[in-house]
VOGU-3710 file (C-alpha; in Angstrom, 3 decimals, decimal comma):
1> xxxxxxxxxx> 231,528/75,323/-187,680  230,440/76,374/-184,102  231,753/74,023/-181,318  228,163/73,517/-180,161  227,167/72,436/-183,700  230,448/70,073/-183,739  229,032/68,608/-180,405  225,715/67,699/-181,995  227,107/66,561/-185,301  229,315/63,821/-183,179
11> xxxxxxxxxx> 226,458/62,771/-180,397  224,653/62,296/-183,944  227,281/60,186/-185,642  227,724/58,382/-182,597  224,063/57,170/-182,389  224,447/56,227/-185,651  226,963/53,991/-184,761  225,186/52,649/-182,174  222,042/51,697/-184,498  224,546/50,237/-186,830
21> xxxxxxxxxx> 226,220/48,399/-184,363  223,299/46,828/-183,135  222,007/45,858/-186,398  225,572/44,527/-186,927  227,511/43,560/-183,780  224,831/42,519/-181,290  224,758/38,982/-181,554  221,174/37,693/-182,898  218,643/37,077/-180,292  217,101/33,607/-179,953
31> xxxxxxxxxx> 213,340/33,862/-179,028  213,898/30,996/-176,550  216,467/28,524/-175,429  214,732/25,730/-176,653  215,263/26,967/-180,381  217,247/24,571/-182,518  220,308/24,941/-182,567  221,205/26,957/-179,696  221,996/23,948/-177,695  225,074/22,783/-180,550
41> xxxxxxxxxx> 226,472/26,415/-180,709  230,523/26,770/-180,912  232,850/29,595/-180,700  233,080/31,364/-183,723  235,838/31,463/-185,447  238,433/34,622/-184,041  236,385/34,884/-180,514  238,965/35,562/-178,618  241,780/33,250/-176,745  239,337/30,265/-176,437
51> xxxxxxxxxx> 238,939/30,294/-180,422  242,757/29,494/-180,873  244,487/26,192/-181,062  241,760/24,238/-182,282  238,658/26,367/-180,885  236,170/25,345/-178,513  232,862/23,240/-179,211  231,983/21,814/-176,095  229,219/19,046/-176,611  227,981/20,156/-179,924
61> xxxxxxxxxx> 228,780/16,522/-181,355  226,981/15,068/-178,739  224,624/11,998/-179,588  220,955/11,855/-179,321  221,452/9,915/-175,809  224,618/12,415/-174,492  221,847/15,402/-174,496  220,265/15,336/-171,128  217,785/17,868/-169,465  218,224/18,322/-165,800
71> xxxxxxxxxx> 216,130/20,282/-163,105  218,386/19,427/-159,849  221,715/18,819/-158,487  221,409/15,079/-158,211  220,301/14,779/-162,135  223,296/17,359/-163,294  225,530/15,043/-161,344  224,275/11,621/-162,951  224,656/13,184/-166,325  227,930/13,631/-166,232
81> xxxxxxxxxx> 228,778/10,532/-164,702  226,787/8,674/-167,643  228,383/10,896/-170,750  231,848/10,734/-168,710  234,419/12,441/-171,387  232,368/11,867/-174,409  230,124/15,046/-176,156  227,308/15,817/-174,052  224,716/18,540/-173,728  223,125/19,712/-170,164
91> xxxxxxxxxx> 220,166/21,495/-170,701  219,665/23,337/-167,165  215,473/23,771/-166,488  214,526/25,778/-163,894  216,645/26,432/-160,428  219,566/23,535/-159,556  219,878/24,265/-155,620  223,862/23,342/-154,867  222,661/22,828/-150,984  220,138/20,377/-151,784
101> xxxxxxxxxx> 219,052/17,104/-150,273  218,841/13,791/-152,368  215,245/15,082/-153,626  216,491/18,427/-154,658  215,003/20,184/-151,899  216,569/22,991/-150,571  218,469/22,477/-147,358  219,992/25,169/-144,538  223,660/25,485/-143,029  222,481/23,146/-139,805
111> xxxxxxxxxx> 222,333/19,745/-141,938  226,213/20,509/-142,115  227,190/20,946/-138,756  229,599/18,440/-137,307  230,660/17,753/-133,558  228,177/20,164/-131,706  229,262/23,370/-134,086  227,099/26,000/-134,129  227,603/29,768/-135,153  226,993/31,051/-131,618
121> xxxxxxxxxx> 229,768/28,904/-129,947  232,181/29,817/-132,749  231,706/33,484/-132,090  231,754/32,830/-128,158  235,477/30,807/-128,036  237,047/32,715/-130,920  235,855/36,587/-129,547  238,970/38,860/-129,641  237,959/39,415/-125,982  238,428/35,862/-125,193
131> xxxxxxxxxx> 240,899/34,077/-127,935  243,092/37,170/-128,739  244,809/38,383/-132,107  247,482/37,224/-132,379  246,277/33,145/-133,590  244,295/31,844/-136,039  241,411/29,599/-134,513  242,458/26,233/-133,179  240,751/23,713/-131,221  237,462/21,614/-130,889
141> xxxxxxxxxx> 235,307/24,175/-132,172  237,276/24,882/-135,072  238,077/21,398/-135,845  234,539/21,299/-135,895  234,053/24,278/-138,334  236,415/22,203/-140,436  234,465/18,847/-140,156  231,439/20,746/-140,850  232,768/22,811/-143,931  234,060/19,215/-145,651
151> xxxxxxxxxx> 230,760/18,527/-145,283  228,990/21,198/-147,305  231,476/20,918/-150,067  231,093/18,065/-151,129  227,569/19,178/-151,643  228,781/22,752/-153,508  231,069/21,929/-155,812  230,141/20,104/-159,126  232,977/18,956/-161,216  232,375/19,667/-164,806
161> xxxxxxxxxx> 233,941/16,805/-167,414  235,740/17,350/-171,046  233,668/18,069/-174,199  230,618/19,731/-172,122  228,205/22,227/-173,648  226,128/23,471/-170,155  222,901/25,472/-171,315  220,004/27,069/-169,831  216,642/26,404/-171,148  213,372/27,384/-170,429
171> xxxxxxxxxx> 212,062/30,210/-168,014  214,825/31,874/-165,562  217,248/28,752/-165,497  219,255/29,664/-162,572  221,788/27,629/-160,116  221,998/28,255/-156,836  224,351/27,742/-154,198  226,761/25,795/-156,142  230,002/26,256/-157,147  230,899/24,561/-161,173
181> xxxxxxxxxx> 234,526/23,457/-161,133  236,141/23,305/-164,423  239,137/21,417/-163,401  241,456/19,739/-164,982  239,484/19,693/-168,198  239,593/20,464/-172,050  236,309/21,929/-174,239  234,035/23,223/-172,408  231,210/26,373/-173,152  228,600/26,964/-170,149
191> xxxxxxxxxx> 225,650/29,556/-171,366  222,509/31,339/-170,506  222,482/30,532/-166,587  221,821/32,789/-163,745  224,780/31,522/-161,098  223,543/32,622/-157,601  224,708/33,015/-153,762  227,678/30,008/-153,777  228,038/30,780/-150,328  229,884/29,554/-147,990
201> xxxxxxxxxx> 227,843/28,408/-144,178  231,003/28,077/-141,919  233,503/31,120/-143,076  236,853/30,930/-140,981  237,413/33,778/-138,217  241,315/35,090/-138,764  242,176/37,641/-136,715  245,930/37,928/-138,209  244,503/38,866/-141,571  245,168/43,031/-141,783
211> xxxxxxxxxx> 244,938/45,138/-139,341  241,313/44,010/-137,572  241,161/40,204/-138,900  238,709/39,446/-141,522  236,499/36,313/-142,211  237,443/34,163/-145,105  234,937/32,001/-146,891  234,947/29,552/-149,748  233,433/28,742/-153,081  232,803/30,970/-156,296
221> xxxxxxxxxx> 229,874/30,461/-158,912  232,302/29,273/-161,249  235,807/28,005/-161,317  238,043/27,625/-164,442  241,445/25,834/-162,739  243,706/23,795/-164,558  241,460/23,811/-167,754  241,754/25,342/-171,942  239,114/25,688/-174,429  236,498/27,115/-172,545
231> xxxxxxxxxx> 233,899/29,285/-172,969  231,286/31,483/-170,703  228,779/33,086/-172,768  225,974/35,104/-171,724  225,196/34,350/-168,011  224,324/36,636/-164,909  226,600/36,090/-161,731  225,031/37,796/-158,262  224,584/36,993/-154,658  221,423/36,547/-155,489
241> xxxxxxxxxx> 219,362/37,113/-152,177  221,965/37,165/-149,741  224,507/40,334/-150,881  226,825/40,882/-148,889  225,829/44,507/-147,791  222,695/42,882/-145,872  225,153/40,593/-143,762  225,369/40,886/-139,837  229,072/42,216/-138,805  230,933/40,033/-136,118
251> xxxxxxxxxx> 234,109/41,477/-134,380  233,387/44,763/-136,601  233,556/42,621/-139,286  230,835/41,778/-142,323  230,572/38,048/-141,607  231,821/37,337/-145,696  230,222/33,999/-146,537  231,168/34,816/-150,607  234,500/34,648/-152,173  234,220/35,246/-155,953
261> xxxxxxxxxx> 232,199/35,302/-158,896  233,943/33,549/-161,165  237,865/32,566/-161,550  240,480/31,269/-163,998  243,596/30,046/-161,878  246,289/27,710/-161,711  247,509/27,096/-165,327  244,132/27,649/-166,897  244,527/28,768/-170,381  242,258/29,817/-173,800
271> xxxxxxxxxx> 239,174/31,290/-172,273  236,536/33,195/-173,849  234,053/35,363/-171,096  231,591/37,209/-173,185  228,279/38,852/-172,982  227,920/38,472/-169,495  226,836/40,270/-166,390  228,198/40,288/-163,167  226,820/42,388/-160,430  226,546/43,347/-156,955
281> xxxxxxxxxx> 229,482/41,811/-155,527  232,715/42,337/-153,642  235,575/40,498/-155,045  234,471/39,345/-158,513  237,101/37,624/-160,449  240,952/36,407/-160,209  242,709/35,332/-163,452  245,887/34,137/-161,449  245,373/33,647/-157,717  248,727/33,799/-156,214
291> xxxxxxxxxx> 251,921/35,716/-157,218  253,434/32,266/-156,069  251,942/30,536/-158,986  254,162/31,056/-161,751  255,411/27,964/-162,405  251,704/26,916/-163,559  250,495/30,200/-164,758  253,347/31,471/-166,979  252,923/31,119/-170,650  248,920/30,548/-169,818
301> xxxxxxxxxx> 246,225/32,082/-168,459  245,697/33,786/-171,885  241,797/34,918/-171,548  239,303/37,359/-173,403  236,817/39,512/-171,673  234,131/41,068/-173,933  231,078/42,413/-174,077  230,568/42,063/-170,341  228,762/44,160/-168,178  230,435/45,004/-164,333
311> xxxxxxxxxx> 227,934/46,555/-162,095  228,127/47,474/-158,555  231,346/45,266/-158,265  234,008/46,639/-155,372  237,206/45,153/-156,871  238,570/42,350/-159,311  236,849/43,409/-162,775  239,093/41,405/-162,764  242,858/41,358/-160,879  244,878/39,937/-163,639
321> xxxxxxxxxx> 248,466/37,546/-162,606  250,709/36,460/-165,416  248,340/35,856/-168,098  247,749/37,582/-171,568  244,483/39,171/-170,554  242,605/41,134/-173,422  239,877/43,007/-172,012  237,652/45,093/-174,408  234,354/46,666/-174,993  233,339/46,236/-171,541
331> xxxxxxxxxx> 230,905/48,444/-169,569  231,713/49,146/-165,697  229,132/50,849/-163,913  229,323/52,082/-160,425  226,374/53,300/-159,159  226,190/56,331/-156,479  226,898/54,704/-153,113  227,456/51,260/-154,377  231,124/50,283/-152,275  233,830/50,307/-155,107
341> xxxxxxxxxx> 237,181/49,985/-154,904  238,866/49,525/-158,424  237,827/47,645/-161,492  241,201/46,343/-163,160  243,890/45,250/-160,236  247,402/44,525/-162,160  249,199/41,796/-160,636  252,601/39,813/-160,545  254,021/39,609/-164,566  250,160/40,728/-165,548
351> xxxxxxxxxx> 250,024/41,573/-169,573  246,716/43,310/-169,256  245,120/45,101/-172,473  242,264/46,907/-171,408  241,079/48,709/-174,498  237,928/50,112/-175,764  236,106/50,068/-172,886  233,230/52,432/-171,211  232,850/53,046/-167,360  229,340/54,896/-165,977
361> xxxxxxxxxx> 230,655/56,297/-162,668  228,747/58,620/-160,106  229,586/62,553/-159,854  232,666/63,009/-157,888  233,980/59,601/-158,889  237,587/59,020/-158,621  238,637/57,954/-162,078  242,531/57,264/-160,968  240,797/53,880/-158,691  239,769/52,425/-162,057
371> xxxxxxxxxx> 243,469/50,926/-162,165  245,269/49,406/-159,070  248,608/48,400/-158,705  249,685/45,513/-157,068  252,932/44,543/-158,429  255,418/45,746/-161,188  253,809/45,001/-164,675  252,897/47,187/-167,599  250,099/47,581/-169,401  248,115/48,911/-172,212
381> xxxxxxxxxx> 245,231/51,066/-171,865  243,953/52,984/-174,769  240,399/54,115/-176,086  238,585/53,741/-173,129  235,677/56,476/-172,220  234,928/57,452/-169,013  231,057/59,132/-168,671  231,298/59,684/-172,767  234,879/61,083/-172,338  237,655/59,678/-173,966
391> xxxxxxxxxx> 239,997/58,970/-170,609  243,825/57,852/-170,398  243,196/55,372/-168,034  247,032/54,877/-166,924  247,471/58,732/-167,153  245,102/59,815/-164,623  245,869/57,043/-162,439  249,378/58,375/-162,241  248,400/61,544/-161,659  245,991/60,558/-158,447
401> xxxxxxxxxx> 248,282/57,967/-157,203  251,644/59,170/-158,019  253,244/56,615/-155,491  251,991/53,625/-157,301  253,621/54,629/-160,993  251,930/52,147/-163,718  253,898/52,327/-167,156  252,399/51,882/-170,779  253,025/48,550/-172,807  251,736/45,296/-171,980
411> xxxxxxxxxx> 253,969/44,160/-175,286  252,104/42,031/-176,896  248,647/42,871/-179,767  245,551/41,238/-179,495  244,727/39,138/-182,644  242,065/37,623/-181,773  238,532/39,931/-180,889  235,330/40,254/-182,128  234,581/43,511/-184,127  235,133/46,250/-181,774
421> xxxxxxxxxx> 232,674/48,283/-181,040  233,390/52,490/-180,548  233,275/52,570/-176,888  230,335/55,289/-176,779  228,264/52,727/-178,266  229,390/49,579/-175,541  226,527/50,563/-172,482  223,767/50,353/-174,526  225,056/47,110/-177,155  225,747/45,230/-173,256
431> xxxxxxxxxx> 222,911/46,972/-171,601  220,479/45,117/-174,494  222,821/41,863/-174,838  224,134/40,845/-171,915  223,193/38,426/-169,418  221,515/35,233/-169,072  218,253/34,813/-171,789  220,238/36,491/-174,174  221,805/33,799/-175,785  222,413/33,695/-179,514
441> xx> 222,049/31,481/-182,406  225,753/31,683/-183,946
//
């Protein structure tokens, strides 16, 4: 048979697939939030890490008077104060402003500021020109940066209990500005949100950090720290209105107010992120934040990735420490002129598998970024398609980086997945059934 005829037979089988597959694999489509049932929704059985040990259900027990629906910050706060550790159900309606007053009203960066800080006299004591390089800020202004910061946590972050099913109902459920903290806690599965702009009003100037100082800012949409059993299912993570590409630079530097998207840190353990999208950002997600960590993170951080959708992300899709990561049937997309710097970063004792997996890059891309090293791990990379070409990931990265050698073998075999989809089908399975509103019935 004629090569050109091959090429048309597979591009046909392949589409076949693809039908199949979304007759088959694409999770069922619920016509709206408020369908029954949605709400009580568990991990299915096999789901990756967050389905082992005992699984994860969340609230899905929850009692007629542990299912609340909330429509600001003040209301998702009471809730959980009233349920405490018992089942409950948060149905999220409409937008949940983190930097709110006590009416829910949006509120700016100045209702934080302590002891006469402002942005202006920041930037005027702590100039290069006029505080040097060689310190980090000290001083009234920056004890007042400090004060001030305090402050607006305290508003931002919203500490998530045990046994919690968090849901989005309605039209365009979103939160914005806050930062979720699942810490410390057991059984938890947050879906169908749209997390926005967790950002951060008093970023610290450090002129010490690299070679030109950078600014360092607080607070991602979502924090797993400390926690197991928990699940993220079909949300959309952005910087909303405020990316960072539209910020003002100060000492030729972007003036960061984001950190990340989303985490899982410090000892965190049997997590399940699937079917969702996360976009637009710069450094999107840590599992393991500090090579320093491994007395909490060995033997943990054991997490499943699939079915997500990375677009327009710059690094940390996702930098993996220590844990047991199993990454598959993703779709990275980097879009011509979108800032990108790699997708997986492999860190300190990482055990990455990143199988199965489909990248949409520009023309002229540089396919050996997709991996970065950062420390002396293995891992194992097969099946992955690069623009509808089956790639060897750790091979070409070799090749274009031959001082930072990666080696095959993360030695250990995912059990524990979804059916896996051919990669040639993935863009177009997580282009139709990922994100927030897509949230199914199982």
């Amino acid at each position: 048979m004629p090569a050109r005829m091959r090429n048309v037979r597979a591009i046909a089988v392949v589409m076949g697939c693809a039908s199949l597959a979304l007759a088959v694999s694409l999770p069922a489509q619920a016509s709206s939030p408020h369908s029954r049932g949605i709400e009580r929704a568990v991990l299915p059985s096999g789901d990756g890490w967050a389905s082992a040990d005992g699984s994860t259900t969340g609230g899905a027990q929850a009692t007629p008077d542990h299912v609340y629906t909330v429509t600001d910050r003040a209301e998702l706060i009471a809730a959980f104060e009233d349920a405490g550790d018992a089942p409950k159900i948060i149905k999220i309606a409409g937008t949940v402003h983190g930097n709110a007053d006590e009416t829910g009203t949006p509120i700016g960066c100045e209702a934080y500021q302590q002891d006469g800080y402002t942005l202006e006299k920041y930037l005027a004591a702590y100039d290069p020109e006029v505080w040097g390089t060689d310190e980090v800020p000290s001083g009234p202004l920056e004890d007042a940066r400090v004060a001030s910061a305090k402050l607006q946590a305290a508003a931002v972050n919203v500490n998530v209990p045990s046994n919690t099913t968090i849901i989005g109902v309605g039209k365009d459920p979103t939160v914005i500005g806050a930062s979720l903290q699942v810490k410390n806690v057991s059984n938890v599965i947050i879906r169908n949100l749209s997390f926005e702009d967790t950002y951060d009003c008093f970023p610290l100037w450090d002129p010490t950090d690299g070679d030109t100082g950078h600014w360092n800012s607080e607070y991602d949409n979502l924090v797993v720290y400390g926690s197991d059993h928990v699940w993220v299912d079909h949300n959309t993570f952005s910087d909303g209105d405020r990316p960072d590409a539209d910020q003002p630079s100060y000492f030729n530097e972007v003036f960061q107010q984001h950190d990340g998207l989303f985490d899982i840190v410090r000892g965190a353990d049997l997590v399940t992120v699937s079917w969702n999208v996360l976009r637009d950002h710069d450094k999107t997600m840590l599992i393991g934040n500090s090579d320093s960590a491994g007395d909490d993170d060995r033997g943990k951080l054991r997490v499943t990735l699939h079915h997500n959708l990375f677009k327009d992300v710059n690094e940390r899709a996702p930098r993996v420490r220590f844990g047991q990561v199993d990454s598959y049937n993703n779709h990275f997309v980097a879009s011509k002129g979108a800032a990108y710097g790699y997708s997986y970063g492999i860190g300190a004792e990482s055990q990455l598998v990143a199988e199965h997996n489909a990248f949409t890059v520009p023309k002229g891309f540089d396919k050996a970024t997709i991996l970065k090293k950062w420390s002396e791990s293995s891992l194992s990379a097969g099946d992955n398609y690069v623009n509808g070409r089956r790639t060897d990931l750790i091979a070409v990265h070799n090749a274009g980086v031959p001082e930072e050698q990666l080696t095959e073998g993360a030695g250990w075999t995912p059990a524990l997945r979804a059916k896996v989809d051919h990669p040639l089908a993935v863009p177009l399975l997580v282009g139709l059934g990922a994100g927030a509103g897509r949230a199914s019935l199982r």
